[in-house]
Chimera marker file (.cmm) of the C-alpha trace (Angstrom):
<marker_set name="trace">
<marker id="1" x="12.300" y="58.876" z="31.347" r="1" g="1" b="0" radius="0.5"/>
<marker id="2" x="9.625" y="56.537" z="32.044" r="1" g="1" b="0" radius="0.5"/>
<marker id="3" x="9.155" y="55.683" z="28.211" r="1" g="1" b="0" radius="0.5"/>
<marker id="4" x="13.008" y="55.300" z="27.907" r="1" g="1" b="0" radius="0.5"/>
<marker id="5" x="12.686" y="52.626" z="30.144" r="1" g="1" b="0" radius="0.5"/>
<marker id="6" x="9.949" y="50.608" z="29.020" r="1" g="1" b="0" radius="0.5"/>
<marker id="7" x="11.700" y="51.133" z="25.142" r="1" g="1" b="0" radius="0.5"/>
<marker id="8" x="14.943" y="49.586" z="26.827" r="1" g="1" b="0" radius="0.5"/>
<marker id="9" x="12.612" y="46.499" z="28.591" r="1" g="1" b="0" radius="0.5"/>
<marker id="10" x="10.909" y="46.556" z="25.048" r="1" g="1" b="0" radius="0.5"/>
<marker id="11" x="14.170" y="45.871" z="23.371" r="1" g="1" b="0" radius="0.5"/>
<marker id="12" x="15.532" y="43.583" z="26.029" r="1" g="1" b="0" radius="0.5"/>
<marker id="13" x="12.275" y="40.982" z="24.908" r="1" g="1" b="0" radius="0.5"/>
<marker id="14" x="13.013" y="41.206" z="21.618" r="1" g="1" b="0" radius="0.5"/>
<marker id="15" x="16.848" y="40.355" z="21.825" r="1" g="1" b="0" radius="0.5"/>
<marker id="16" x="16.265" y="37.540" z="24.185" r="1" g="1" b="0" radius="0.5"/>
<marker id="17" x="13.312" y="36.281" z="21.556" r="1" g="1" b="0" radius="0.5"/>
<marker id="18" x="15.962" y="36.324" z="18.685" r="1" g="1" b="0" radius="0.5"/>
<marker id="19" x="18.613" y="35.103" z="20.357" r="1" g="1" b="0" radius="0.5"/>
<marker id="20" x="16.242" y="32.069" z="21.145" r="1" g="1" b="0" radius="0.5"/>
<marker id="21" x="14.731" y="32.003" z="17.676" r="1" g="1" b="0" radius="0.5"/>
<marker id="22" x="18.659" y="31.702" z="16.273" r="1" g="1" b="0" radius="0.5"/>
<marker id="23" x="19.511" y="28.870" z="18.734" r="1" g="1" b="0" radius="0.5"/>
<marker id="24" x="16.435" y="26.679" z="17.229" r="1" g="1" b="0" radius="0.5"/>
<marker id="25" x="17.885" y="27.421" z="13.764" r="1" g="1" b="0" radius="0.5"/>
<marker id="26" x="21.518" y="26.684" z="14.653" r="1" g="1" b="0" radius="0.5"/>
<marker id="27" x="21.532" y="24.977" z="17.711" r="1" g="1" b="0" radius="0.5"/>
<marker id="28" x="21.506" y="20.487" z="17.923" r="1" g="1" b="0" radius="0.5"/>
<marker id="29" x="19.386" y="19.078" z="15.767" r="1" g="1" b="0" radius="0.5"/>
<marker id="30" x="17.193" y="15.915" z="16.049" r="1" g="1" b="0" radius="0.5"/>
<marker id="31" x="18.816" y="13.072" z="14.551" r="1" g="1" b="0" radius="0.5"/>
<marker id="32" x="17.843" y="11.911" z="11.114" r="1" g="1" b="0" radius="0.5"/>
<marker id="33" x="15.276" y="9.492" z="10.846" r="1" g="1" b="0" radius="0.5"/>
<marker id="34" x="16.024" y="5.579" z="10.721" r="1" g="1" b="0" radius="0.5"/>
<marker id="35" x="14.858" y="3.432" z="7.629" r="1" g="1" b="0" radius="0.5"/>
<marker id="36" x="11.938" y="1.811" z="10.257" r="1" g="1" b="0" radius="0.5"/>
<marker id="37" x="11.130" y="5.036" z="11.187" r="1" g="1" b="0" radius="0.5"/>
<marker id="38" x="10.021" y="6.220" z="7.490" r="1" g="1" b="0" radius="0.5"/>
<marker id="39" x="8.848" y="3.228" z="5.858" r="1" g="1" b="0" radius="0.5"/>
<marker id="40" x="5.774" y="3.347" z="4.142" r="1" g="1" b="0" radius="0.5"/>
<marker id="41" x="3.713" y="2.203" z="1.630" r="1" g="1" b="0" radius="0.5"/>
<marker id="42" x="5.192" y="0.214" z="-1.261" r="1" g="1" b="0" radius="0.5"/>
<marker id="43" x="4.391" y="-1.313" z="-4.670" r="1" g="1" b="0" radius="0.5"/>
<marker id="44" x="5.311" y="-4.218" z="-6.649" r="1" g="1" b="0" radius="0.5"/>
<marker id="45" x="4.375" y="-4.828" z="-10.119" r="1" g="1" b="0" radius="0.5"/>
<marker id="46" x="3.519" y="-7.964" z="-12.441" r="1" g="1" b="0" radius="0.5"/>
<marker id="47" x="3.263" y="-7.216" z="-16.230" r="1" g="1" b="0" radius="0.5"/>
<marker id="48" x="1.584" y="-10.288" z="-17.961" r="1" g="1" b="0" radius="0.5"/>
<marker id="49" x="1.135" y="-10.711" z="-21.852" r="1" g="1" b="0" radius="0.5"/>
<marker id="50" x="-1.397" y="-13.473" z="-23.035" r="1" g="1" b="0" radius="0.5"/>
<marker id="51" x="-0.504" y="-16.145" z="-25.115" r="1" g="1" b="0" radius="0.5"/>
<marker id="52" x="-3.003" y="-16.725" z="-28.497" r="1" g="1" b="0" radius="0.5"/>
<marker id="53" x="-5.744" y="-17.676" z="-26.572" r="1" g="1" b="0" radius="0.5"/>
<marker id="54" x="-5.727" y="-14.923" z="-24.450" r="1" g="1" b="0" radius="0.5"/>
<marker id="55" x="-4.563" y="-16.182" z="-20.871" r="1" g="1" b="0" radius="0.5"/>
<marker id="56" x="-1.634" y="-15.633" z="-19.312" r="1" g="1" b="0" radius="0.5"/>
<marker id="57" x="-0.180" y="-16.602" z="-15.891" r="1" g="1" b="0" radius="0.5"/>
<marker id="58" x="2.647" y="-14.249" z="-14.498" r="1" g="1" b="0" radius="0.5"/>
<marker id="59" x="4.879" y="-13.996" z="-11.585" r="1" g="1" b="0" radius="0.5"/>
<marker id="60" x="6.135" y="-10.380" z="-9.993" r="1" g="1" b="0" radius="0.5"/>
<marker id="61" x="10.022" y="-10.669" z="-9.903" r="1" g="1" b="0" radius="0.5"/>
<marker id="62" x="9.845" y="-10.321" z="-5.559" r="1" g="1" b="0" radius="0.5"/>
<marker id="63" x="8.045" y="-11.506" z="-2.972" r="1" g="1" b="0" radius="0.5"/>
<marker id="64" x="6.079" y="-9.236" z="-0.832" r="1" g="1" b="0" radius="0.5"/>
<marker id="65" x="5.773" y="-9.697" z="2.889" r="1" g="1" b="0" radius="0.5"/>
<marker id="66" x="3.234" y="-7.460" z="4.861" r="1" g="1" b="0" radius="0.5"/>
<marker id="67" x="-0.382" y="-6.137" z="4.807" r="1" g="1" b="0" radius="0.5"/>
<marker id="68" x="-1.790" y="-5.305" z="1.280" r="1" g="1" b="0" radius="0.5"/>
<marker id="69" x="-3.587" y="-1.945" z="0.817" r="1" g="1" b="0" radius="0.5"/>
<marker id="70" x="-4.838" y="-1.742" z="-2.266" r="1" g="1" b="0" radius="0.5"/>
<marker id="71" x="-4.363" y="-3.789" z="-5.894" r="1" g="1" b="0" radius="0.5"/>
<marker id="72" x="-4.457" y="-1.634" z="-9.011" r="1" g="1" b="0" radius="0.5"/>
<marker id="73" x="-5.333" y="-3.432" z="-12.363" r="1" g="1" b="0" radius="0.5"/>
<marker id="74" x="-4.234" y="-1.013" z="-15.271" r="1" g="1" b="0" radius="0.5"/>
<marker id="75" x="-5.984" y="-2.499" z="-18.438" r="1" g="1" b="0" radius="0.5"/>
<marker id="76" x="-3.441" y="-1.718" z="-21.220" r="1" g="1" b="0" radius="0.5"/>
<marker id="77" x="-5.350" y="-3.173" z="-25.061" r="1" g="1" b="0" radius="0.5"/>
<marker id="78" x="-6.734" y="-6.343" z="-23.091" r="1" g="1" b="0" radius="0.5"/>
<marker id="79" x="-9.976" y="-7.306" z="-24.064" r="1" g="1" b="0" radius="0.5"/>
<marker id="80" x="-13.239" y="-6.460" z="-21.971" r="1" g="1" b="0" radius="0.5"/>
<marker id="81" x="-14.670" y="-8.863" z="-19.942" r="1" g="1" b="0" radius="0.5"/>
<marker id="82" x="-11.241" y="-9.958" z="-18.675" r="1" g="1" b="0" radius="0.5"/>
<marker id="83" x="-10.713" y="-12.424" z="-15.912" r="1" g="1" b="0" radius="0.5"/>
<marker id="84" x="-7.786" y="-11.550" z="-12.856" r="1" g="1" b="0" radius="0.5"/>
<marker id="85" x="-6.588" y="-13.906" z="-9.931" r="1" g="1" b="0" radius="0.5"/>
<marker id="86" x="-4.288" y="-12.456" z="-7.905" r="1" g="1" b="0" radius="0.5"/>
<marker id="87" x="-2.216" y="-15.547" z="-5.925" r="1" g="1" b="0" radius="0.5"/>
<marker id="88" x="0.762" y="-15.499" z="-3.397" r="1" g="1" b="0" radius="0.5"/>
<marker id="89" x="2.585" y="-18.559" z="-3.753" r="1" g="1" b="0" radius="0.5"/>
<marker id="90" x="6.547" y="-20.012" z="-2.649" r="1" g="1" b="0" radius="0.5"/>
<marker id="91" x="4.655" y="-18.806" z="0.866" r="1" g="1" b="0" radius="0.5"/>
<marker id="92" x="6.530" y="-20.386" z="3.925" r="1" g="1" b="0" radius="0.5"/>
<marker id="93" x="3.924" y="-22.571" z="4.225" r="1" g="1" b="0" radius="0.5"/>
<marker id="94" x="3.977" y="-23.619" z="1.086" r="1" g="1" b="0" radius="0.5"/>
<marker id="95" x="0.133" y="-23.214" z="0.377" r="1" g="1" b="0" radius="0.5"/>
<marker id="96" x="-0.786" y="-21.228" z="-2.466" r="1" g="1" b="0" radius="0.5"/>
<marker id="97" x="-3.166" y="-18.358" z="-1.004" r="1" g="1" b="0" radius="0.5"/>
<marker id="98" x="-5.560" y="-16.488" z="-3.361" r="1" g="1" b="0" radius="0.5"/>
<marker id="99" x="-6.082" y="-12.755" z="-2.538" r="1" g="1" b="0" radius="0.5"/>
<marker id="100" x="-7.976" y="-11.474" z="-5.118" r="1" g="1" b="0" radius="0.5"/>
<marker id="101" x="-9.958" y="-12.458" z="-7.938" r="1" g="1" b="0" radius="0.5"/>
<marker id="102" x="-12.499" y="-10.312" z="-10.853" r="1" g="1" b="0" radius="0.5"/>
<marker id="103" x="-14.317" y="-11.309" z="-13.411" r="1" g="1" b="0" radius="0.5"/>
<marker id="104" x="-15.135" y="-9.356" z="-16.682" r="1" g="1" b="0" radius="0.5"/>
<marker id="105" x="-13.571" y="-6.401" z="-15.956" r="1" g="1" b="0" radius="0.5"/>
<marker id="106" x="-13.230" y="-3.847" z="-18.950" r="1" g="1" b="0" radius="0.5"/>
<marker id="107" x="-11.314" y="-0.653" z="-17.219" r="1" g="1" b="0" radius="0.5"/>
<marker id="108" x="-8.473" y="0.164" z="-15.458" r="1" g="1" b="0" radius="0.5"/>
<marker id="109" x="-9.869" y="0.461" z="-11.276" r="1" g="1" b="0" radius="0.5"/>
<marker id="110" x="-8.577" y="0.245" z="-8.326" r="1" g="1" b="0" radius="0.5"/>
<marker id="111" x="-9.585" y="-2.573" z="-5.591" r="1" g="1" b="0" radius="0.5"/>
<marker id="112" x="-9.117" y="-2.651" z="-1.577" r="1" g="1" b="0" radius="0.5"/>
<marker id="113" x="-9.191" y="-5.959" z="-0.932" r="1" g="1" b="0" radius="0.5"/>
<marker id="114" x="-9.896" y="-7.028" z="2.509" r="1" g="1" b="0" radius="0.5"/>
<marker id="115" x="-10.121" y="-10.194" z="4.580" r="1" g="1" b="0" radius="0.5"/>
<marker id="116" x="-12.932" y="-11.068" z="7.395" r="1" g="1" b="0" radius="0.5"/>
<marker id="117" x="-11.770" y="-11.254" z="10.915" r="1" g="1" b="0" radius="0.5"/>
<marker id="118" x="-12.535" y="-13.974" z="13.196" r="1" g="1" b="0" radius="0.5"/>
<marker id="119" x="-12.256" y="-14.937" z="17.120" r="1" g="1" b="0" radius="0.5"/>
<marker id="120" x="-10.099" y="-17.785" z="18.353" r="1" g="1" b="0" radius="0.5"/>
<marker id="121" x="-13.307" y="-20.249" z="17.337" r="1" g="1" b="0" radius="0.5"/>
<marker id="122" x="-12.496" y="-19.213" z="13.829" r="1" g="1" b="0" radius="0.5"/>
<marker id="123" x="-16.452" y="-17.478" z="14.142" r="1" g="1" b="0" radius="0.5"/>
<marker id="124" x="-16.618" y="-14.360" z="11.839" r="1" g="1" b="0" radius="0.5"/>
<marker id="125" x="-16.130" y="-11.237" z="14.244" r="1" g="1" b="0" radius="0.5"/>
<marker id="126" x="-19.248" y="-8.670" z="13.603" r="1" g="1" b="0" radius="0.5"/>
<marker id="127" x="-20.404" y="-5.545" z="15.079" r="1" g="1" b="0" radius="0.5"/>
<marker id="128" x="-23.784" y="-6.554" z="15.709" r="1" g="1" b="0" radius="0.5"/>
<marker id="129" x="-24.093" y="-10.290" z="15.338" r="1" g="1" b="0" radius="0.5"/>
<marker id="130" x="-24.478" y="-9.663" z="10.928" r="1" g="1" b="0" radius="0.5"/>
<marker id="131" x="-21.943" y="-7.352" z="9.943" r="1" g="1" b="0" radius="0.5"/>
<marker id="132" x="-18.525" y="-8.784" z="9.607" r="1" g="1" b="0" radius="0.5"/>
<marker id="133" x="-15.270" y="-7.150" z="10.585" r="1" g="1" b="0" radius="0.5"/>
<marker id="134" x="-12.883" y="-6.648" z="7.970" r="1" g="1" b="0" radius="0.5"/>
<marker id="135" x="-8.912" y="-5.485" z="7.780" r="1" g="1" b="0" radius="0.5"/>
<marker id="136" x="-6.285" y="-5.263" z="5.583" r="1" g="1" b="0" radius="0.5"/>
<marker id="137" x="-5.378" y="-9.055" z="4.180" r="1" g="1" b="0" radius="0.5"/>
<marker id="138" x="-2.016" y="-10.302" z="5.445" r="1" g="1" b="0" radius="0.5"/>
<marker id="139" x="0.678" y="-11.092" z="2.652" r="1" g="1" b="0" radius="0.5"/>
<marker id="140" x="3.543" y="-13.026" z="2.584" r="1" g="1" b="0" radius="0.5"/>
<marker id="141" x="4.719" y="-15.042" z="-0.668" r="1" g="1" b="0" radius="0.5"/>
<marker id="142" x="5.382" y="-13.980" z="-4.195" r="1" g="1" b="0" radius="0.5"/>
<marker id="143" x="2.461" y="-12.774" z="-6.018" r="1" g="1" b="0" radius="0.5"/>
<marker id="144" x="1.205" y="-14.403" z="-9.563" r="1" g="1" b="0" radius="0.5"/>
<marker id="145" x="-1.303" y="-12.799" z="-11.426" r="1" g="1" b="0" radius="0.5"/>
<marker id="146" x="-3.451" y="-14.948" z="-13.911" r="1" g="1" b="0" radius="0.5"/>
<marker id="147" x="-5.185" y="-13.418" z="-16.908" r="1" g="1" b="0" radius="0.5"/>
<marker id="148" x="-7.890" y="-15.520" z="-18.657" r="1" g="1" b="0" radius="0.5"/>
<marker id="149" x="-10.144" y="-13.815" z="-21.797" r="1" g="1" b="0" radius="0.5"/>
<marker id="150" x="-7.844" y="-11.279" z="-22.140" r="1" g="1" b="0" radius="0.5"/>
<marker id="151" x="-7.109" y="-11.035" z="-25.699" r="1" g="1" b="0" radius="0.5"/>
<marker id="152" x="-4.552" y="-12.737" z="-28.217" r="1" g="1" b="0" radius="0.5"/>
<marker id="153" x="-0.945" y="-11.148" z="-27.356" r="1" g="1" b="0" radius="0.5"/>
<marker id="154" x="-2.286" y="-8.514" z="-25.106" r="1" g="1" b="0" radius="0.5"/>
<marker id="155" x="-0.342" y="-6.528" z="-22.323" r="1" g="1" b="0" radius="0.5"/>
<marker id="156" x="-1.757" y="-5.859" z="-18.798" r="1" g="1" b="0" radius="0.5"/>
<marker id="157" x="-0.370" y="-5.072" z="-15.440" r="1" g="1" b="0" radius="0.5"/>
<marker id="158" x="-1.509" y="-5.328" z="-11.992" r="1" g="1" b="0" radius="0.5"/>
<marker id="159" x="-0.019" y="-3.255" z="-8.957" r="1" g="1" b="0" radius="0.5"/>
<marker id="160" x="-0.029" y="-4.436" z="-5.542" r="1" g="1" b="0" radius="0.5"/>
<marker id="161" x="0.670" y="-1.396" z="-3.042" r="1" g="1" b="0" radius="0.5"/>
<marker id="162" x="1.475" y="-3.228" z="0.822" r="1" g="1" b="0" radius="0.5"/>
<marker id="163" x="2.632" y="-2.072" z="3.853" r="1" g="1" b="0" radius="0.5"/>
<marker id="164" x="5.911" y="-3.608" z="4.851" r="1" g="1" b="0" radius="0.5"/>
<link id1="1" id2="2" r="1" g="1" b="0" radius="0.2"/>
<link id1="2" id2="3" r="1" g="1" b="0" radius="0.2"/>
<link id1="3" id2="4" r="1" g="1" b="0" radius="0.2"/>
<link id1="4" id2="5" r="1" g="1" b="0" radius="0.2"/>
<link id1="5" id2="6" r="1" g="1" b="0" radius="0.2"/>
<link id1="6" id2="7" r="1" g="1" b="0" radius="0.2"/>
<link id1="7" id2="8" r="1" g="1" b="0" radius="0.2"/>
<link id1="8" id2="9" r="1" g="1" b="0" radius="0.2"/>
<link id1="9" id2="10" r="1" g="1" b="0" radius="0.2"/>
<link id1="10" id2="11" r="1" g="1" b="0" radius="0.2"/>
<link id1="11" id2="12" r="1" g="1" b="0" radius="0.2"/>
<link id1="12" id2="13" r="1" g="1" b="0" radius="0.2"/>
<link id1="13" id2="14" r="1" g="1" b="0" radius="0.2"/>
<link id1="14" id2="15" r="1" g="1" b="0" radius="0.2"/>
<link id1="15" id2="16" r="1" g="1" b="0" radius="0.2"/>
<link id1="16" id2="17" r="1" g="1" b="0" radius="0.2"/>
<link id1="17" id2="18" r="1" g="1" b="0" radius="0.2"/>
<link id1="18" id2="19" r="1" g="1" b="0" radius="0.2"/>
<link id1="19" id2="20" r="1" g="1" b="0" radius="0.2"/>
<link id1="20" id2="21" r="1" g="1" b="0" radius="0.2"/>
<link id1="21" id2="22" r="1" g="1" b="0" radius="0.2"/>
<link id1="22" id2="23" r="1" g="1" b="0" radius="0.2"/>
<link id1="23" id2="24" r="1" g="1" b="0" radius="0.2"/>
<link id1="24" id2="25" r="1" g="1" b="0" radius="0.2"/>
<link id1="25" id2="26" r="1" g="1" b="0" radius="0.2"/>
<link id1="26" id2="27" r="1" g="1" b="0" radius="0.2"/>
<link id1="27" id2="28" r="1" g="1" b="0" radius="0.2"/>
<link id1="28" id2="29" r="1" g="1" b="0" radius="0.2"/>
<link id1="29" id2="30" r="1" g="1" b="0" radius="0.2"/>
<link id1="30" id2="31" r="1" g="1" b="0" radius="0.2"/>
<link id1="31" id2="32" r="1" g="1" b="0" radius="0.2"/>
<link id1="32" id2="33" r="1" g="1" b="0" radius="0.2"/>
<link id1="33" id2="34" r="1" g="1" b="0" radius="0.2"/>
<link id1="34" id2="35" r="1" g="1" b="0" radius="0.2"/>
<link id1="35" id2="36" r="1" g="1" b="0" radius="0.2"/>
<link id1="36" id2="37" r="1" g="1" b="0" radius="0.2"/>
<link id1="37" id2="38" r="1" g="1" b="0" radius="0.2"/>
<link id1="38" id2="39" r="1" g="1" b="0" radius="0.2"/>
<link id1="39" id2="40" r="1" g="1" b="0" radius="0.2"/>
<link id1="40" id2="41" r="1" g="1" b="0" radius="0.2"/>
<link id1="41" id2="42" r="1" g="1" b="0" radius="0.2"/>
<link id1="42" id2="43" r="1" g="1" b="0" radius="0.2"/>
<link id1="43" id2="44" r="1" g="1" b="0" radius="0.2"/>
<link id1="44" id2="45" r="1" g="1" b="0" radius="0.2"/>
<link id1="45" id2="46" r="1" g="1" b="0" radius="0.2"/>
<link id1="46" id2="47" r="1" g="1" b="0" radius="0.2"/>
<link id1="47" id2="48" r="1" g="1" b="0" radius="0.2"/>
<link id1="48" id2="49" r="1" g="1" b="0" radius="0.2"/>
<link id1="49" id2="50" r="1" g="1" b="0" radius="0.2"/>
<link id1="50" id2="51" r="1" g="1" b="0" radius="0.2"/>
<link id1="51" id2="52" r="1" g="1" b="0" radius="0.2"/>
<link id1="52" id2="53" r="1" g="1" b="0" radius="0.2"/>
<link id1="53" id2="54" r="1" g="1" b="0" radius="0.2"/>
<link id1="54" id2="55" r="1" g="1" b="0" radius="0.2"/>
<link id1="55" id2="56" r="1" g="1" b="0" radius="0.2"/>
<link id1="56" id2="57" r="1" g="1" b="0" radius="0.2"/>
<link id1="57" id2="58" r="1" g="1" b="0" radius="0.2"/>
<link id1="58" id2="59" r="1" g="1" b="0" radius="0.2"/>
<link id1="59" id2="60" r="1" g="1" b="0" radius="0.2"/>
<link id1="60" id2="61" r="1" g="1" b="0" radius="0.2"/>
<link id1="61" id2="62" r="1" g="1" b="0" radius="0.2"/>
<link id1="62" id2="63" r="1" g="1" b="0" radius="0.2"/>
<link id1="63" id2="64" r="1" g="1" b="0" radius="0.2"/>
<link id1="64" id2="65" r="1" g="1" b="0" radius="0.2"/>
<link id1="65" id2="66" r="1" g="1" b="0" radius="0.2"/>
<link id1="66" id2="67" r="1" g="1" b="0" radius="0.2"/>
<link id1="67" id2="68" r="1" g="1" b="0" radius="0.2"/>
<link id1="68" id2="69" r="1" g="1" b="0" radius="0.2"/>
<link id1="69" id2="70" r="1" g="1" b="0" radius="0.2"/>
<link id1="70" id2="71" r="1" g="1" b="0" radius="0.2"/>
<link id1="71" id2="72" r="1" g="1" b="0" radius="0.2"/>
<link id1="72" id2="73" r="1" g="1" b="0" radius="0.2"/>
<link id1="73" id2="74" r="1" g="1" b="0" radius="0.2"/>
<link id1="74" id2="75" r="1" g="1" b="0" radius="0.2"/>
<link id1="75" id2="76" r="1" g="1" b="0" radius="0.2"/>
<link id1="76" id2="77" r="1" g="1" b="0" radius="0.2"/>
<link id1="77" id2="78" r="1" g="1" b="0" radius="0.2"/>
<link id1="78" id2="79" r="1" g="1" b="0" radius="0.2"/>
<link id1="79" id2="80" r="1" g="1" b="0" radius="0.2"/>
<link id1="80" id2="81" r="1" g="1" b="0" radius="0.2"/>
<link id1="81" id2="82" r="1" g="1" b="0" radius="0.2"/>
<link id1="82" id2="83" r="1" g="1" b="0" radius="0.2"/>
<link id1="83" id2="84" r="1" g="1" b="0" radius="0.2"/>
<link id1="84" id2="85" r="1" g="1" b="0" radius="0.2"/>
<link id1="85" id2="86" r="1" g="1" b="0" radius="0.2"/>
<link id1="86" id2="87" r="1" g="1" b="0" radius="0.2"/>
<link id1="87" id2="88" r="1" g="1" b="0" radius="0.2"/>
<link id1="88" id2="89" r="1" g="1" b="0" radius="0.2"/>
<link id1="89" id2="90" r="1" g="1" b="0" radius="0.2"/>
<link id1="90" id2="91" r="1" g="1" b="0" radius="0.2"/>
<link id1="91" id2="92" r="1" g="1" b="0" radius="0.2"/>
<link id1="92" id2="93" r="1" g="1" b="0" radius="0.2"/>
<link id1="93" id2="94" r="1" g="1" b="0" radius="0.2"/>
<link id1="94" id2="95" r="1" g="1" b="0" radius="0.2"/>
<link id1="95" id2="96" r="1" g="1" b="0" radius="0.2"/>
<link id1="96" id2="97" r="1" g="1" b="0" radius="0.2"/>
<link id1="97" id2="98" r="1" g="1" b="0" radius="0.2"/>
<link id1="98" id2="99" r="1" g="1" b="0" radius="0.2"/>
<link id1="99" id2="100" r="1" g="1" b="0" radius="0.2"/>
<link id1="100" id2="101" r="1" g="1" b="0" radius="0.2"/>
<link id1="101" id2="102" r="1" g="1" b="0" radius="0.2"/>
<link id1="102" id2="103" r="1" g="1" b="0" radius="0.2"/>
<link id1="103" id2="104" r="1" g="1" b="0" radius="0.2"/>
<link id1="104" id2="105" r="1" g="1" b="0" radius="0.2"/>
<link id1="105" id2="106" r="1" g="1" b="0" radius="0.2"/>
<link id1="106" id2="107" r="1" g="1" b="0" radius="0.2"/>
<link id1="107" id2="108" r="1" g="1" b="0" radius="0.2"/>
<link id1="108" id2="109" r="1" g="1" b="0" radius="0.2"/>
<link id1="109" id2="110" r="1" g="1" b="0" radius="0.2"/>
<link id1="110" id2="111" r="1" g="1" b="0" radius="0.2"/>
<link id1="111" id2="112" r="1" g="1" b="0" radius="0.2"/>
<link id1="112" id2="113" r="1" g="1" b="0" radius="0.2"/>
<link id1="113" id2="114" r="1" g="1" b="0" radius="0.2"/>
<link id1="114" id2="115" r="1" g="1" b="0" radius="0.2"/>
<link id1="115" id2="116" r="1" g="1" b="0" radius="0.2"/>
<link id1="116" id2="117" r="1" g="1" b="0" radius="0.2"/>
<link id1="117" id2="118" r="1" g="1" b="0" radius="0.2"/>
<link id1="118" id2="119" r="1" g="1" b="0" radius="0.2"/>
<link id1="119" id2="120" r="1" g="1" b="0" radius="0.2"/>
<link id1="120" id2="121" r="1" g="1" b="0" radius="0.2"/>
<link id1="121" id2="122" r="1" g="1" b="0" radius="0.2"/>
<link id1="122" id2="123" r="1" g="1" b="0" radius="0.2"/>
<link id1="123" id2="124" r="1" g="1" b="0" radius="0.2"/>
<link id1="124" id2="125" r="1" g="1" b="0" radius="0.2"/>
<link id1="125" id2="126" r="1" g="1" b="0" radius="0.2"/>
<link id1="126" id2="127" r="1" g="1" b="0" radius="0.2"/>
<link id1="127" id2="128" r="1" g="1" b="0" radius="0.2"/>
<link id1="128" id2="129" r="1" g="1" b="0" radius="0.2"/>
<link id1="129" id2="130" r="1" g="1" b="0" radius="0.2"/>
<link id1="130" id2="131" r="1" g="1" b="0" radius="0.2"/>
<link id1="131" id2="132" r="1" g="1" b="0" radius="0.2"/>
<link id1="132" id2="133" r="1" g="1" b="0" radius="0.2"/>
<link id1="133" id2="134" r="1" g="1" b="0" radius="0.2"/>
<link id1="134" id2="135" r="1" g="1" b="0" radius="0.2"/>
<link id1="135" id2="136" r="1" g="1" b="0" radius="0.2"/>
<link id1="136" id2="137" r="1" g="1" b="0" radius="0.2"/>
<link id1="137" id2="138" r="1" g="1" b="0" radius="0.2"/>
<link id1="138" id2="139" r="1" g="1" b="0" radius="0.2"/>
<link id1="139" id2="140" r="1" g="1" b="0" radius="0.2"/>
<link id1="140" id2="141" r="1" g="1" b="0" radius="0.2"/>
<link id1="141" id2="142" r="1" g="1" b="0" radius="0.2"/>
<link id1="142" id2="143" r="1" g="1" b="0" radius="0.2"/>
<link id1="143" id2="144" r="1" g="1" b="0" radius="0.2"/>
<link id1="144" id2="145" r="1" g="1" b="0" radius="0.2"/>
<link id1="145" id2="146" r="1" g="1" b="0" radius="0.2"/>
<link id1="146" id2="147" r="1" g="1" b="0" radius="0.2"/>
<link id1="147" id2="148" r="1" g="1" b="0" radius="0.2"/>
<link id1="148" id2="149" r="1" g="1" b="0" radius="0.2"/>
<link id1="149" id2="150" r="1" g="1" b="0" radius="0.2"/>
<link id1="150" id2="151" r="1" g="1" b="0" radius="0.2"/>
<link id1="151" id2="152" r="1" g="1" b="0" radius="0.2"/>
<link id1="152" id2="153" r="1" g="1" b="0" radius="0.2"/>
<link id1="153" id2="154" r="1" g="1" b="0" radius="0.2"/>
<link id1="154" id2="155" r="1" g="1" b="0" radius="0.2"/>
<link id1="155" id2="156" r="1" g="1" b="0" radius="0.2"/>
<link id1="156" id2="157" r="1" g="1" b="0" radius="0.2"/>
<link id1="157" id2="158" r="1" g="1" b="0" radius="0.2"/>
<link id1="158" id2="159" r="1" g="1" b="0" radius="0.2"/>
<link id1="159" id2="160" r="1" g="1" b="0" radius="0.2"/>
<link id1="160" id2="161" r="1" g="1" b="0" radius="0.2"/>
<link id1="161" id2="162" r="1" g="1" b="0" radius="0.2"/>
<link id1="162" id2="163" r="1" g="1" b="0" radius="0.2"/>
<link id1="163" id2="164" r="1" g="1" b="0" radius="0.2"/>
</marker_set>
């Protein structure tokens, strides 16, 4: 008798448990997430083809406005020893602002670019009065990429991956 009991408690639990476990599954749920909620990382890309002497200057077909993360340069048949400037300009301050520039480069790499902080005395924040503080640059402006030495009628691209 005693066991019929505790098999009837037993089976009591486990109905309440499922019943529960099927109200999760099929009961409200939470409300979709908004586009704010979900936005993430994004790219924009500038292809650039050199002219006969191998430069080229080339403007992405947005503007960006954010924090950049990271800038990818993918080589395509340019020339080693190629020169990149990465530029925002039509800013809303209307000053140009360089945000990244490498020289000779022969490969395809990736590159974090990153921008020293400083205190309200424009001094260079450190950690221990030598090491500087770095975070991710601030962008806002349409981004131009210049190629110099990169080969007659070569194609190249850069990526710029920011956070909104």
């Amino acid at each position: 008798m005693r066991q019929v009991k505790a098999l009837g408690v037993a089976l009591g639990i486990c109905l309440v448990l499922f019943a529960i476990v099927v109200a999760g599954c099929y009961g409200p749920q939470p409300a979709p997430l908004t586009a704010a909620a979900h936005e993430g990382l994004r790219d924009v890309r500038i292809t650039a083809v050199t002219d006969g002497s191998g430069d080229s200057t080339d403007t992405a077909e947005m503007g960006i406005s954010g924090r950049l993360y990271a800038l990818e340069w993918v080589d395509g048949d340019c020339a080693n020893g190629v020169d990149i400037t990465v530029t925002l300009t039509s800013r809303s301050s209307g000053v140009s602002h360089q945000i990244f520039q490498a020289d000779n480069v022969n490969d395809d790499a990736i590159y974090y670019p990153r921008a020293a902080l400083h205190d309200t005395s424009a001094v260079s924040v450190t950690y221990d009065g030598s090491n500087e503080i770095y975070d991710l640059v601030v962008v806002n402006g349409i981004p131009q990429l210049i190629v110099a030495a990169g080969g007659a009628t070569k194609t190249c691209e850069c990526l710029l991956y920011y956070y909104p």
